[in-house]
Residue, then its C-alpha position, 0 to 999 in steps of 0.5 A: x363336751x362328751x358323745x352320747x353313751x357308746x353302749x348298744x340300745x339292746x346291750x345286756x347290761x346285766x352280763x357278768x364282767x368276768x363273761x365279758x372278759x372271757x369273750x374279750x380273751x376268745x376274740x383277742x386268741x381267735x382273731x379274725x377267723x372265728x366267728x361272733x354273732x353281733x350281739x358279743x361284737x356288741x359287748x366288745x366293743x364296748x367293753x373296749x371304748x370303756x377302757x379307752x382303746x379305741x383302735x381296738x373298739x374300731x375293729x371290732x365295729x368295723x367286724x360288726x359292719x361287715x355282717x350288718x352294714x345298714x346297722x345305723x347304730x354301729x356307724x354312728x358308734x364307728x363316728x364315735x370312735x374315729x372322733x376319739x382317735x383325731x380322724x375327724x374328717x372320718x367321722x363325719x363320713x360315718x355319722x352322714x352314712x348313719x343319717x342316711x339309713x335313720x334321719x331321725x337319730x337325735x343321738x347321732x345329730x348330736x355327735x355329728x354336732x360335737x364332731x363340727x365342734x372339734x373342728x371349729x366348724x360352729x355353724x355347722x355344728x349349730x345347724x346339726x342341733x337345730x336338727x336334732x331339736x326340730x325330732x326332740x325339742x325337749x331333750x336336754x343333752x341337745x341343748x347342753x351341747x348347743x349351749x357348749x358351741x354357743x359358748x365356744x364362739x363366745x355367743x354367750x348370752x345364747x349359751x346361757x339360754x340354751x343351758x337354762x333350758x337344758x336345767x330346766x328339762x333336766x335339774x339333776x344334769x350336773x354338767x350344765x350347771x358347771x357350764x352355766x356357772x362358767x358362763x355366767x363367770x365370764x358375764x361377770x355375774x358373779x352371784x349367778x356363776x356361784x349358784x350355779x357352782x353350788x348346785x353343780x356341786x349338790x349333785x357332784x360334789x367330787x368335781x375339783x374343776x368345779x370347787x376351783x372355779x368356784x374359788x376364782x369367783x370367790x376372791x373375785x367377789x372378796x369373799x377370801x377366807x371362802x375363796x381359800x376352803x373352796x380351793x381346799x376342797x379342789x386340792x382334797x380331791x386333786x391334791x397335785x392340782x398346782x392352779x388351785x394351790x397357786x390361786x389359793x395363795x393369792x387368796x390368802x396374800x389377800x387376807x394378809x396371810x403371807x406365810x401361808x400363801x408362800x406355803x401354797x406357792x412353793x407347793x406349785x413349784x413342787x408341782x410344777x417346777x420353776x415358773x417365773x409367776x410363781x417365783x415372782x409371787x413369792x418374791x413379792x410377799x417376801x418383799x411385803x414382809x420386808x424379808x429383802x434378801x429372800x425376796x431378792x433370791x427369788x426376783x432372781x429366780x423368776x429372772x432366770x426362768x423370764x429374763x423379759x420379766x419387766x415387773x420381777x426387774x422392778x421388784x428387784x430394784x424396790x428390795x435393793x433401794x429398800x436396802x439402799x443399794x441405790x446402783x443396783x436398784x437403778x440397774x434394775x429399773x433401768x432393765x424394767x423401763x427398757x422392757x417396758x417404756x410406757x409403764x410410768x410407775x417403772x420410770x416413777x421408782x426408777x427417779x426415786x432410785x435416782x434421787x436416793x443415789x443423789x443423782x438428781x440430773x438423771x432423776x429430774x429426766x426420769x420425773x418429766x418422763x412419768x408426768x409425761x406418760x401419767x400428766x395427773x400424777x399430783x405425787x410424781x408432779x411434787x416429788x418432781x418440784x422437790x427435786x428440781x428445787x434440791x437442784x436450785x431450779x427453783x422457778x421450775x420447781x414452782x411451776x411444778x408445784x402450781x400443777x400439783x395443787x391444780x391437780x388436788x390442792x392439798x396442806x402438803x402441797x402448799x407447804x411444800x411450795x411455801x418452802x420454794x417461795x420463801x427460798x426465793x425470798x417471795x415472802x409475802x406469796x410463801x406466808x399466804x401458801x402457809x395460810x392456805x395449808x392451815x386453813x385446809x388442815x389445822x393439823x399441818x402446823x404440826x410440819x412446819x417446825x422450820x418456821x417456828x424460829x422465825x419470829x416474822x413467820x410466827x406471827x404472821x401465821x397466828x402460831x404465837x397463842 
């Protein structure tokens, strides 16, 4: 959101920059004892606010006022200023000094309107442009600022309307096309929000917000390879924009491209300095390569900078069971799940850690605490018979894998259970176990070379022929 132009209405735009400079030395050197018309006071100031020194530009205005203290024009620019500078409460008092000597001015309506903005005073805000909009009802800057406070108060199919209507008074208006690109994203329209950023970007194509947003839609859509231009673009421009190379890596992990994305990671570092974020994505394409002890050392960096980092703990702990170092996975998923007590898939590899290290006690607790917080887990309900039947508790583990098949009765699932009901001597329930596996995958024969040797089994199966 931006004022209405600072610039005087009978400006002289056509004055030479090194007279402007001169009459800014001759006022800097003379100070307040010499005299300036209104016109070079008018000059100065703006010569002042263009370079962005708005104590300087206050000052001169105020000058201006003293000589011409109904001039509606130099509070309103007086409001404009005192805005720039924080003192918004100052500002409103010069914007309702201008109103009260012009109550029509549109452009000082408006900046009383992004005033109210800044203040979060929304409705107010919105009542400055409904006032502006009864004057000028076809001004487009009105409805643009209208839009961006409807935004802000997250009333956004009223932003919308209120920005289609500033496009279609003025098409060339770049910002409003961004803020409509903007708003239709957080819609979730993602079709609309990239028009939109297409045409912003027709008209200003240097604007590197823009190719970055048009970026996060992008991978949003799935479309990664555009994703990944688009960013390239905003960091053409921007070259130390760290968000674009960050989410350009997450595009390219999604296209596969893992060394790239680490490329585009390390970049944010060199940036931005250490981010536990940043370390852990690293970390996790380094994982993804199964590259674990480089993928370690960066766990361990995002668990420096974020030692509450419960997902950087679970990762760590997946690279040392990948390297079965089964003590220090458990450690770190036993980090993981006190961070994070509800989260089942930290307590799912915390129990395949468990397993893995044989400790099958502490496994079995583990298993009963995901299927508690993920009762439809079928894996974790027959990774929990599994273990309970390694254990000898083989009516539980039956139990067990009566829920996975309820779950989704897949081959797997009754051979496993076939397994347990042969161990228990139920032959007659483990051959019916085994037909029902290759009645629903003929393929399945293929994972029960355990049964082959008895001949009982074979026949009963139909595996002789």
């Amino acid at each position: 959101m931006s004022f209405f132009e600072f610039g005087f209405d009978d400006a002289d735009d056509a004055l030479d920059p090194s007279h402007i400079e001169q009459l800014v030395a001759a006022y800097e050197a003379q100070g307040s004892s010499a005299y300036f018309d209104s016109d070079t006071l008018e000059e100065i100031a703006t010569y002042y606010y263009e370079r962005g020194r708005f104590e300087d530009a206050l000052g001169v205005i105020d000058r201006l006022l003293a000589l011409h203290p109904t001039a509606s024009d130099a509070w309103m620019r007086r409001g404009i200023l005192l805005s720039h500078l924080g003192r918004h409460e100052e500002a409103l008092q010069a914007y309702e000094r201008a109103l009260s000597l012009n109550p029509t001015d549109t452009e000082t309506l408006v900046n009383l309107g992004i005033t109210l903005d800044n203040l979060g005073r929304f409705e107010e805000a919105l009542q400055a442009y409904e006032r502006a909009l009864q004057i000028d009802p076809l001004n487009d800057e009105i409805y643009y600022n209208l839009g961006i406070t409807l935004e802000r108060m997250d009333r956004l199919e009223e932003a919308v309307q209120a920005l289609e209507e500033a496009a279609r008074l003025n098409p060339d208006h770049p910002e409003v096309w961004y803020e409509l690109g903007f708003c239709y994203d957080r819609l979730g329209d993602d079709e609309r929000s990239l028009a939109c950023y297409d045409r912003h970007l027709e008209l200003d194509p240097y604007s590197a917000d823009a190719w970055y947003n048009r970026g996060i839609v992008l991978n949003r859509m799935g479309r990664y390879r555009e994703a990944v231009e688009s960013y390239d673009y905003a960091i053409a421009i921007q070259e130390d924009f760290g968000s674009a190379w960050y989410n350009r890596g997450n595009a390219l992990t999604n296209l596969g491209d893992l060394r790239g994305a680490i490329e585009s990671y390390e970049k944010v570092l060199e940036i931005e300095g250490g981010d536990p974020a940043t370390y852990y994505n690293i970390a996790l394409a380094y994982e993804e390569l199964q590259e674990y002890e480089t993928a370690i050392q960066y766990f361990q960096l995002a668990l420096e900078e974020d030692p509450a980092y419960a997902e950087a703990w679970y990762g760590l702990g997946c690279c040392y069971d990948a390297l079965e170092r089964f003590e220090e996975a458990i450690a770190c998923m036993e980090r993981a799940v006190t961070l994070q007590p509800e989260t089942s898939e930290f307590w799912y590899a915390k129990a395949d850690c468990e397993y893995n290290a044989r400790r099958l006690q502490d496994a079995l607790q583990s298993y009963r605490r995901v299927i508690e917080l993920d009762p439809q887990n079928r894996d974790a309900w027959l990774d929990y018979a599994e273990t309970l039947l390694e254990a000898g508790y083989v009516e539980e583990a039956l139990q067990a894998y009566r829920q996975a098949l309820t779950l989704n009765p897949d081959a797997r699932a009754y051979i496993r259970q076939a397994r347990a009901l042969l161990a228990l001597g139920r032959s007659e329930e483990g051959i019916r176990s085994l037909k029902m596996a290759l009645r629903l995958d003929p393929s399945a024969k293929d994972e029960l070379p355990e049964f082959y040797r008895d001949a009982s089994i074979r026949r009963q199966l139909g595996l002789d022929g």
